[in-house]
TORKOL-4160 file (C-alpha; in steps of 0.2 Angstrom, whole numbers, padded with zeros to 4 digits, m for minus):
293
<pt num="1" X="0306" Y="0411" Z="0364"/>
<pt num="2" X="0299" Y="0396" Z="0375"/>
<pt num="3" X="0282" Y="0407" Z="0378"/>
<pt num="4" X="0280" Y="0410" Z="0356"/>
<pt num="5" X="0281" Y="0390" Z="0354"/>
<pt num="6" X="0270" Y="0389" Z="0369"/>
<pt num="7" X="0258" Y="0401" Z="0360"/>
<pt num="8" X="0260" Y="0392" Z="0342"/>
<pt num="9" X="0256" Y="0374" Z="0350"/>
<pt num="10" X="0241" Y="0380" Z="0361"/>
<pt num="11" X="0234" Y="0387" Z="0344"/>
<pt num="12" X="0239" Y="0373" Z="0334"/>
<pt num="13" X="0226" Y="0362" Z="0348"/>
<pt num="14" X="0212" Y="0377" Z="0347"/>
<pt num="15" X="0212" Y="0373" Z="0330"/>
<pt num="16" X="0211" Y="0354" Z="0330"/>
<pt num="17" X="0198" Y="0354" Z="0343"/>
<pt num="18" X="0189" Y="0367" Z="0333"/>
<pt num="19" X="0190" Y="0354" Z="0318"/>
<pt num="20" X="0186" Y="0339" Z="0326"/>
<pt num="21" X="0172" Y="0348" Z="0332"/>
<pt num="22" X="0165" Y="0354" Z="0315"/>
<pt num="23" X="0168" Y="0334" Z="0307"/>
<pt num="24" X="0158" Y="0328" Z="0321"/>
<pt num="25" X="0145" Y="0342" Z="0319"/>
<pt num="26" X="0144" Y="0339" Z="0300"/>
<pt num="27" X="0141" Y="0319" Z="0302"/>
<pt num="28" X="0126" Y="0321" Z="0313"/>
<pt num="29" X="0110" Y="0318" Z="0305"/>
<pt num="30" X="0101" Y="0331" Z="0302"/>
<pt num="31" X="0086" Y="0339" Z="0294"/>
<pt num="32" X="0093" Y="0356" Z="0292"/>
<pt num="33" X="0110" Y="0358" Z="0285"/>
<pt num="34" X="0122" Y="0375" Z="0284"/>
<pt num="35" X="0124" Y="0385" Z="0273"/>
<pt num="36" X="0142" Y="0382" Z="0268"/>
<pt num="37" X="0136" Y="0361" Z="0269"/>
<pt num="38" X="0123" Y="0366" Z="0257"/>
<pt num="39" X="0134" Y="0374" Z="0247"/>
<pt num="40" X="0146" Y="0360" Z="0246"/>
<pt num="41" X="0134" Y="0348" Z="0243"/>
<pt num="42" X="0125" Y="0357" Z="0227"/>
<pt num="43" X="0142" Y="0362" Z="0219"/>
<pt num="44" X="0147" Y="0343" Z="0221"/>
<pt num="45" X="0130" Y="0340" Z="0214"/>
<pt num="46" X="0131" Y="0353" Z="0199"/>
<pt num="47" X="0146" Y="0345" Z="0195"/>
<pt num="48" X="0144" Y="0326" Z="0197"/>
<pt num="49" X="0127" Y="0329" Z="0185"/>
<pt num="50" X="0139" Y="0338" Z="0173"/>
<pt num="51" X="0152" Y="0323" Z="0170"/>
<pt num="52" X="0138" Y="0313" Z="0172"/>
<pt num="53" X="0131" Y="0313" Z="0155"/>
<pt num="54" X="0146" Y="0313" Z="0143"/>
<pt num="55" X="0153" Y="0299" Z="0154"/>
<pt num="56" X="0138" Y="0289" Z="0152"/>
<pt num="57" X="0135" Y="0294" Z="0135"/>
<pt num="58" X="0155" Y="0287" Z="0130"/>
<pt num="59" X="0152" Y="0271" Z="0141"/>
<pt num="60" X="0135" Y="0267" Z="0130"/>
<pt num="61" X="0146" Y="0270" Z="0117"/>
<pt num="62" X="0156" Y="0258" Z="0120"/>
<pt num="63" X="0144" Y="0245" Z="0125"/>
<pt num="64" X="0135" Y="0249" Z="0108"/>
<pt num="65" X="0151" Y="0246" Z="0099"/>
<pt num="66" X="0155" Y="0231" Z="0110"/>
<pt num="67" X="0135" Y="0225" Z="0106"/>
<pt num="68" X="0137" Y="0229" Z="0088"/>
<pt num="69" X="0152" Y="0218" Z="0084"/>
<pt num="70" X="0146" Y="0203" Z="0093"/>
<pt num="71" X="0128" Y="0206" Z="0082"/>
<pt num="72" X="0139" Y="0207" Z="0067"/>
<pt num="73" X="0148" Y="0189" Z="0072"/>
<pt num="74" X="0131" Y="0181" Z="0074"/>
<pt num="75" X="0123" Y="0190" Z="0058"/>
<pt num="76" X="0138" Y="0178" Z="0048"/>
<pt num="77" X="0137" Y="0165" Z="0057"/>
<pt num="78" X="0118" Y="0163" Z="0054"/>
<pt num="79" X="0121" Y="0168" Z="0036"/>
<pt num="80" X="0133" Y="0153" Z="0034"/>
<pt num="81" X="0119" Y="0142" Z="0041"/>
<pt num="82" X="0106" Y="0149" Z="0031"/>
<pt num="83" X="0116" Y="0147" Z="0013"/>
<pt num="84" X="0118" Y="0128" Z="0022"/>
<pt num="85" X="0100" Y="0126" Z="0025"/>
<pt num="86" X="0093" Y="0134" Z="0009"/>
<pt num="87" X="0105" Y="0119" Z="m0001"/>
<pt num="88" X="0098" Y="0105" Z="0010"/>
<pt num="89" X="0081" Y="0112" Z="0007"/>
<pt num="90" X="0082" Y="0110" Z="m0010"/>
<pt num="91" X="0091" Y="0094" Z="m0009"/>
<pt num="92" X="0077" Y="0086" Z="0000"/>
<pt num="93" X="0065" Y="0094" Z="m0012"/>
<pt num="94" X="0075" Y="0085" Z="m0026"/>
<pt num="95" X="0076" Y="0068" Z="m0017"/>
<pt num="96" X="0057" Y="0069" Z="m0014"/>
<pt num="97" X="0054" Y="0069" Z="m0031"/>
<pt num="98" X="0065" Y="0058" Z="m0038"/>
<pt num="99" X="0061" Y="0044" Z="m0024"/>
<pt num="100" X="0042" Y="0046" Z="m0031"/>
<pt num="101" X="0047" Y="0045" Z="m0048"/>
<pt num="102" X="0057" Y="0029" Z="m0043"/>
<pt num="103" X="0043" Y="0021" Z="m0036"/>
<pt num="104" X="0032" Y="0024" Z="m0051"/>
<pt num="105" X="0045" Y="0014" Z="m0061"/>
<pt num="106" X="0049" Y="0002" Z="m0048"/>
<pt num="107" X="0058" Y="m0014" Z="m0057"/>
<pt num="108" X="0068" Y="m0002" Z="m0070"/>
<pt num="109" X="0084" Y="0002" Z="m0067"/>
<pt num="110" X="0090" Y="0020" Z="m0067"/>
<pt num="111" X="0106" Y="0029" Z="m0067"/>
<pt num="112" X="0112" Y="0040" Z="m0052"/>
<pt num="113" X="0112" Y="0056" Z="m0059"/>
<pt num="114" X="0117" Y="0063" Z="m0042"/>
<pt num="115" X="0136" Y="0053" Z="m0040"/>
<pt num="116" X="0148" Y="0062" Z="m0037"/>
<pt num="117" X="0166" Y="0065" Z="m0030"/>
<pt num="118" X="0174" Y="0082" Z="m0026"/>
<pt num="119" X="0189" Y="0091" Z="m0028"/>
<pt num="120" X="0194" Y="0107" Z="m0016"/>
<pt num="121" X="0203" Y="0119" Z="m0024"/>
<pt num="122" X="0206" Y="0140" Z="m0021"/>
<pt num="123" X="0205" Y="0154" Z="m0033"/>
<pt num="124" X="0223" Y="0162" Z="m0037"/>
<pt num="125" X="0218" Y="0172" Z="m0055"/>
<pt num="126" X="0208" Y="0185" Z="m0058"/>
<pt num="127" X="0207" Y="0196" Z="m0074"/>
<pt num="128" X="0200" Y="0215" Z="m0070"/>
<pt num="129" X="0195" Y="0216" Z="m0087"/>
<pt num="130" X="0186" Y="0198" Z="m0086"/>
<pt num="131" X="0182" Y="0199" Z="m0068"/>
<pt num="132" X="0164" Y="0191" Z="m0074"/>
<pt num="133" X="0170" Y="0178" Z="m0085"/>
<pt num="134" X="0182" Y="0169" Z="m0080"/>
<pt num="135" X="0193" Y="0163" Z="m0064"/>
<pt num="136" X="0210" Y="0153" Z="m0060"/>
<pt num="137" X="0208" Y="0138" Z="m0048"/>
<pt num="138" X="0226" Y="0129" Z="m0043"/>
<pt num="139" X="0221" Y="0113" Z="m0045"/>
<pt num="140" X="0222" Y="0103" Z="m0064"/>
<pt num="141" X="0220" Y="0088" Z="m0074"/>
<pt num="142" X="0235" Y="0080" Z="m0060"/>
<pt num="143" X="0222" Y="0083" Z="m0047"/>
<pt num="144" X="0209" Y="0075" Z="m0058"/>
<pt num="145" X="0202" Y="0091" Z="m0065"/>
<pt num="146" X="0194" Y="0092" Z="m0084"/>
<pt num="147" X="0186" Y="0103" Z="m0095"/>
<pt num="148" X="0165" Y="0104" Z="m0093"/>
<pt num="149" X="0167" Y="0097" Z="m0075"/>
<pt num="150" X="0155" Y="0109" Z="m0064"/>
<pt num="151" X="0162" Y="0122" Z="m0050"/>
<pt num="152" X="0154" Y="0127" Z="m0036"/>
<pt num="153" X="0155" Y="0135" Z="m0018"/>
<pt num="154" X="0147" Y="0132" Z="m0002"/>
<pt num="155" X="0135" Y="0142" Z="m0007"/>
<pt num="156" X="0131" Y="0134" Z="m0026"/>
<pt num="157" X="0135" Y="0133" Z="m0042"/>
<pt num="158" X="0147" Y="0145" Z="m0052"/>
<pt num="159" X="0153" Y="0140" Z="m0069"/>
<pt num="160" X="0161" Y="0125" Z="m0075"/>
<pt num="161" X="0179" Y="0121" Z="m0081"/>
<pt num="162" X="0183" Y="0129" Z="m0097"/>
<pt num="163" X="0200" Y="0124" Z="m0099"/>
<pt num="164" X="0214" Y="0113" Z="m0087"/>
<pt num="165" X="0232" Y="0111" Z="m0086"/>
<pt num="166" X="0243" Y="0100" Z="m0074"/>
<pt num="167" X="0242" Y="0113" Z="m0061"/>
<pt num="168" X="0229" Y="0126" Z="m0065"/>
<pt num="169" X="0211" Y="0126" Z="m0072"/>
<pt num="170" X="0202" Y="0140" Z="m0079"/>
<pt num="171" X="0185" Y="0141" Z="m0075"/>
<pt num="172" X="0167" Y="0150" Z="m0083"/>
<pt num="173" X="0158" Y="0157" Z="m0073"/>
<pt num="174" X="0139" Y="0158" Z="m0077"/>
<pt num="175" X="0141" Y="0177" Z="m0077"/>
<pt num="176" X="0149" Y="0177" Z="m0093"/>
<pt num="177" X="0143" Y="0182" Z="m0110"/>
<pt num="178" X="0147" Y="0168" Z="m0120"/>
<pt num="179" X="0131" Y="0161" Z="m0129"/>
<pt num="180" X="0138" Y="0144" Z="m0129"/>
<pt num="181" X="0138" Y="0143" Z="m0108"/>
<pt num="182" X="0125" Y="0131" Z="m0107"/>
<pt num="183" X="0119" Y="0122" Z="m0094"/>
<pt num="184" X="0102" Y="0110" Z="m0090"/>
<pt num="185" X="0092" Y="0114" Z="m0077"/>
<pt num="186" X="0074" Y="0112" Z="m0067"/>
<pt num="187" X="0064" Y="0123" Z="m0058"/>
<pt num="188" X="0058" Y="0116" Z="m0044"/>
<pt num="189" X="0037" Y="0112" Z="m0039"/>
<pt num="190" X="0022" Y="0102" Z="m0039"/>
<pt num="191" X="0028" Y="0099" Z="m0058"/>
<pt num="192" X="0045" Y="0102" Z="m0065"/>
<pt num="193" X="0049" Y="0116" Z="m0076"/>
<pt num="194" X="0064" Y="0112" Z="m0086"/>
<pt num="195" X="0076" Y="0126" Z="m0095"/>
<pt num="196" X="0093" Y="0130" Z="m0100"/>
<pt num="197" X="0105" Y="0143" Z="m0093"/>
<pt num="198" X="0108" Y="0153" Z="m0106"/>
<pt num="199" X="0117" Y="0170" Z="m0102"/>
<pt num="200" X="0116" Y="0184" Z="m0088"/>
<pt num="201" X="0108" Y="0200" Z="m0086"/>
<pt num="202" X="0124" Y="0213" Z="m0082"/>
<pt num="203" X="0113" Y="0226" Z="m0076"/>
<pt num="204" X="0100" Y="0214" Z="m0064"/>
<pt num="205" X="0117" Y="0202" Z="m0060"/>
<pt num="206" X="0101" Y="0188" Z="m0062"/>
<pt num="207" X="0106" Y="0173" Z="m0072"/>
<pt num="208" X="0094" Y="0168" Z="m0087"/>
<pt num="209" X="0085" Y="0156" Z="m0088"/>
<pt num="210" X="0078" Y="0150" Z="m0105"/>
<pt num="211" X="0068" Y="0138" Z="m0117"/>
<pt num="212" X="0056" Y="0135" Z="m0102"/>
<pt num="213" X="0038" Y="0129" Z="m0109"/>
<pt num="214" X="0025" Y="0141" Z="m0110"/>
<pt num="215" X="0012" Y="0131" Z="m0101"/>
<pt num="216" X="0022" Y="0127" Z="m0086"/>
<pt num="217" X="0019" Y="0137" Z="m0073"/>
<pt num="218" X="0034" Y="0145" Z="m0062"/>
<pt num="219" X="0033" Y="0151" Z="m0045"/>
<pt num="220" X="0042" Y="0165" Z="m0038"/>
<pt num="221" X="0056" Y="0162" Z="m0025"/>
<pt num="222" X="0056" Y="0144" Z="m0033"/>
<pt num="223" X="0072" Y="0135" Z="m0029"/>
<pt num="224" X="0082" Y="0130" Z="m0046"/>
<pt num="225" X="0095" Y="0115" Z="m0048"/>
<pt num="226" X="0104" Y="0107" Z="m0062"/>
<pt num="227" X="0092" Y="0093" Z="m0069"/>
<pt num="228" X="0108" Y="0082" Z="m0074"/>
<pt num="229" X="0103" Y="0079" Z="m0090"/>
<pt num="230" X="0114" Y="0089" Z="m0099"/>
<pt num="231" X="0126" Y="0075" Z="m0101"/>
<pt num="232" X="0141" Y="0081" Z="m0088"/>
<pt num="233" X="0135" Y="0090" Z="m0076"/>
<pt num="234" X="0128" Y="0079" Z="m0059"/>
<pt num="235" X="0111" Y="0081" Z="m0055"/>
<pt num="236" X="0106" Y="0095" Z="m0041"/>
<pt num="237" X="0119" Y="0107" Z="m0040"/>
<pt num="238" X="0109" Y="0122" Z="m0031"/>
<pt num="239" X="0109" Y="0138" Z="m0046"/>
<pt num="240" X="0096" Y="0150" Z="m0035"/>
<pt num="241" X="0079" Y="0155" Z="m0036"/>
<pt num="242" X="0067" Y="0164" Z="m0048"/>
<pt num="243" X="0062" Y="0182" Z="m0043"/>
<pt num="244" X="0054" Y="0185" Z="m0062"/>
<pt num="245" X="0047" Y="0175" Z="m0074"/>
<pt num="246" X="0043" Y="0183" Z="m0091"/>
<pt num="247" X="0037" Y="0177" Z="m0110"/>
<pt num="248" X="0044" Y="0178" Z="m0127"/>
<pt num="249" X="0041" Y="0188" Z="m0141"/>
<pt num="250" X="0034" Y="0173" Z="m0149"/>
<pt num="251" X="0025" Y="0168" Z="m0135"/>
<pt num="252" X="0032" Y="0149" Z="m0137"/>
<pt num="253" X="0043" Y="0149" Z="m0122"/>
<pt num="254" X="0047" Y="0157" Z="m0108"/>
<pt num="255" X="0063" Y="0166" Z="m0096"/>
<pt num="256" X="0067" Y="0164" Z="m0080"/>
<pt num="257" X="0077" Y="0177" Z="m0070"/>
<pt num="258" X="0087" Y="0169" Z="m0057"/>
<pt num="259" X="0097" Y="0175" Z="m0043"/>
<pt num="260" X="0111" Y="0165" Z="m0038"/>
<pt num="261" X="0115" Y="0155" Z="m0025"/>
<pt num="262" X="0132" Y="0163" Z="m0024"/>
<pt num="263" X="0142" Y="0180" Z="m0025"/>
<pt num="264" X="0151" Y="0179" Z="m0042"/>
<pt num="265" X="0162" Y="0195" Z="m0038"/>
<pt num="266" X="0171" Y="0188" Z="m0021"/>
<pt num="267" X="0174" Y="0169" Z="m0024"/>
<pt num="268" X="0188" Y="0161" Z="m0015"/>
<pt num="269" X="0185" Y="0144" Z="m0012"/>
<pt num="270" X="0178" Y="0130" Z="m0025"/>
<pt num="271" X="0174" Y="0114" Z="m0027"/>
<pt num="272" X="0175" Y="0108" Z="m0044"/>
<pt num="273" X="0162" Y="0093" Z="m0045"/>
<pt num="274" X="0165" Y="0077" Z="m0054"/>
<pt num="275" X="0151" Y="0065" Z="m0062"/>
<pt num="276" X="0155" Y="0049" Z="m0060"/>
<pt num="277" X="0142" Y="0042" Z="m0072"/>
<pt num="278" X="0150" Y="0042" Z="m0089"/>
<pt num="279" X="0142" Y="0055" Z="m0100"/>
<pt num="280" X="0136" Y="0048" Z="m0117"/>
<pt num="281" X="0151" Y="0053" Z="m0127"/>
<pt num="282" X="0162" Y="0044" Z="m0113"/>
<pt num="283" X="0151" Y="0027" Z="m0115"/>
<pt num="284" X="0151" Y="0031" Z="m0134"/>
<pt num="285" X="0172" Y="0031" Z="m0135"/>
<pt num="286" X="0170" Y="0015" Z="m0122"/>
<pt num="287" X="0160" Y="0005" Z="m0133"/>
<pt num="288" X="0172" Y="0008" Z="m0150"/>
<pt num="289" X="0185" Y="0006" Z="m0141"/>
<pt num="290" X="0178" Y="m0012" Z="m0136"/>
<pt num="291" X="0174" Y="m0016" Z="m0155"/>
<pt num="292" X="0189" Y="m0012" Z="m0158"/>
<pt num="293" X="0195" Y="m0024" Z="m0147"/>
């Protein structure tokens, strides 16, 4: 019994020695290696160059994914800024303008057309049937809100207040089909073109824009405001620009094609504009009333 242990430990140490040997053997730097080495060392090969590419290809994946979202974030961000700087571009525009045409009648007194004061209010109605013509705001005439007052978002103007309650308002937009949504506007340029909004092109989703002179001539990509002289709504309210420009059948006028400022099928938030110059029928019922006094 003592000699088989004996025998079993003295080959247990063969075999370690033997081991030992072979590691030391293998870490030596050589130029040549043996077969079974070689062997080793191309089936690790083989196999790492396998898993290599799917594993590479999933983690660029990701990182595309990753790249992708973070390009999306910036893409609205910048859009935000954008609609913010086309509506100070036109702004300026306007202000340019109307600072000339101060200085030509310097002495003379002039109404602001541009005063304002606004009202924030959020969208909580929404016909499917009329999803074009009309949308419900939860502000009313309690928060100051009333009939003809302009609406717009950040983006620019969307309709005006048809009808208002306490509480609620219901507002036109400008996509709607009622031949009575009117509204005074200006295109803008080296010399004004002046028109009215009347109607929308379902099939284009471009705004009309009409009763424009035949000799004025309109630009593309023009920038397009409210001229403020249609009595109640303030003065430079950004509409859009002019992609087309086209002449009547009788030749006397012509249509502007506009594409708005804003999205009319995902409107949220608003601001419903308020004039603070008094339109003419406001300073007409002042002054009876003051006779009547």
């Amino acid at each position: 019994m003592p000699q088989f242990f004996n025998k079993r430990l003295i080959l247990l140490l063969a075999s370690i020695i033997v081991l030992v040997a072979l590691i030391g053997f293998s870490l030596r730097e050589r130029e040549q290696l043996s077969w079974p080495e070689q062997f080793l060392k191309d089936t690790a090969g083989w196999f790492q160059n396998v898993f290599h590419k799917p594993v590479s290809t999933v983690t660029g994946f990701a990182r595309n994914l990753n790249d992708l979202q973070h390009t999306y974030d910036e893409n609205k961000k910048l859009k935000s800024r954008l609609d913010e700087y086309v509506k100070l571009k036109t702004e300026v525009q306007d202000l340019k303008k109307e600072n000339e045409d101060m200085r030509k009648i310097l002495g003379k007194e002039k109404d602001n057309l541009r005063k304002t004061s606004h009202i924030q209010a959020t969208v909580i109605g929404r016909n499917p049937s009329r999803w074009h013509e009309v949308i419900t705001i939860n502000k009313g005439t309690l928060h100051g809100v009333q009939p003809n007052m302009a609406v717009e978002t950040s983006g620019g103007l969307i309709g005006k207040v048809k009808s208002s309650n306490k509480f609620t308002s219901s507002v036109q937009l400008l996509s709607s089909m009622d031949p009575k949504n009117r509204i005074s506007a200006v295109i803008q340029g080296n010399e004004d073109a002046y028109g009215l909004i009347e109607g929308y092109d379902q099939k284009t989703q471009l705004v009309l824009l009409k009763r424009i002179p035949f000799d004025k001539k309109v630009k593309k990509n023009s920038n397009v405001i409210t001229s403020g002289y249609g009595g109640i709504f303030p003065r430079g309210l950004v509409v859009g620009k002019v992609v087309d420009v086209k002449i009547d059948q009788y030749g006397l006028n012509q249509t502007a094609y506009i594409k708005p400022a804003t999205d009319f099928y995902d409107i949220r938030n608003v601001i419903v504009v308020k004039r603070d110059i008094p339109s003419a029928e406001e300073q007409h019922a002042g002054q009876e009333g003051d006779d009547g006094e």
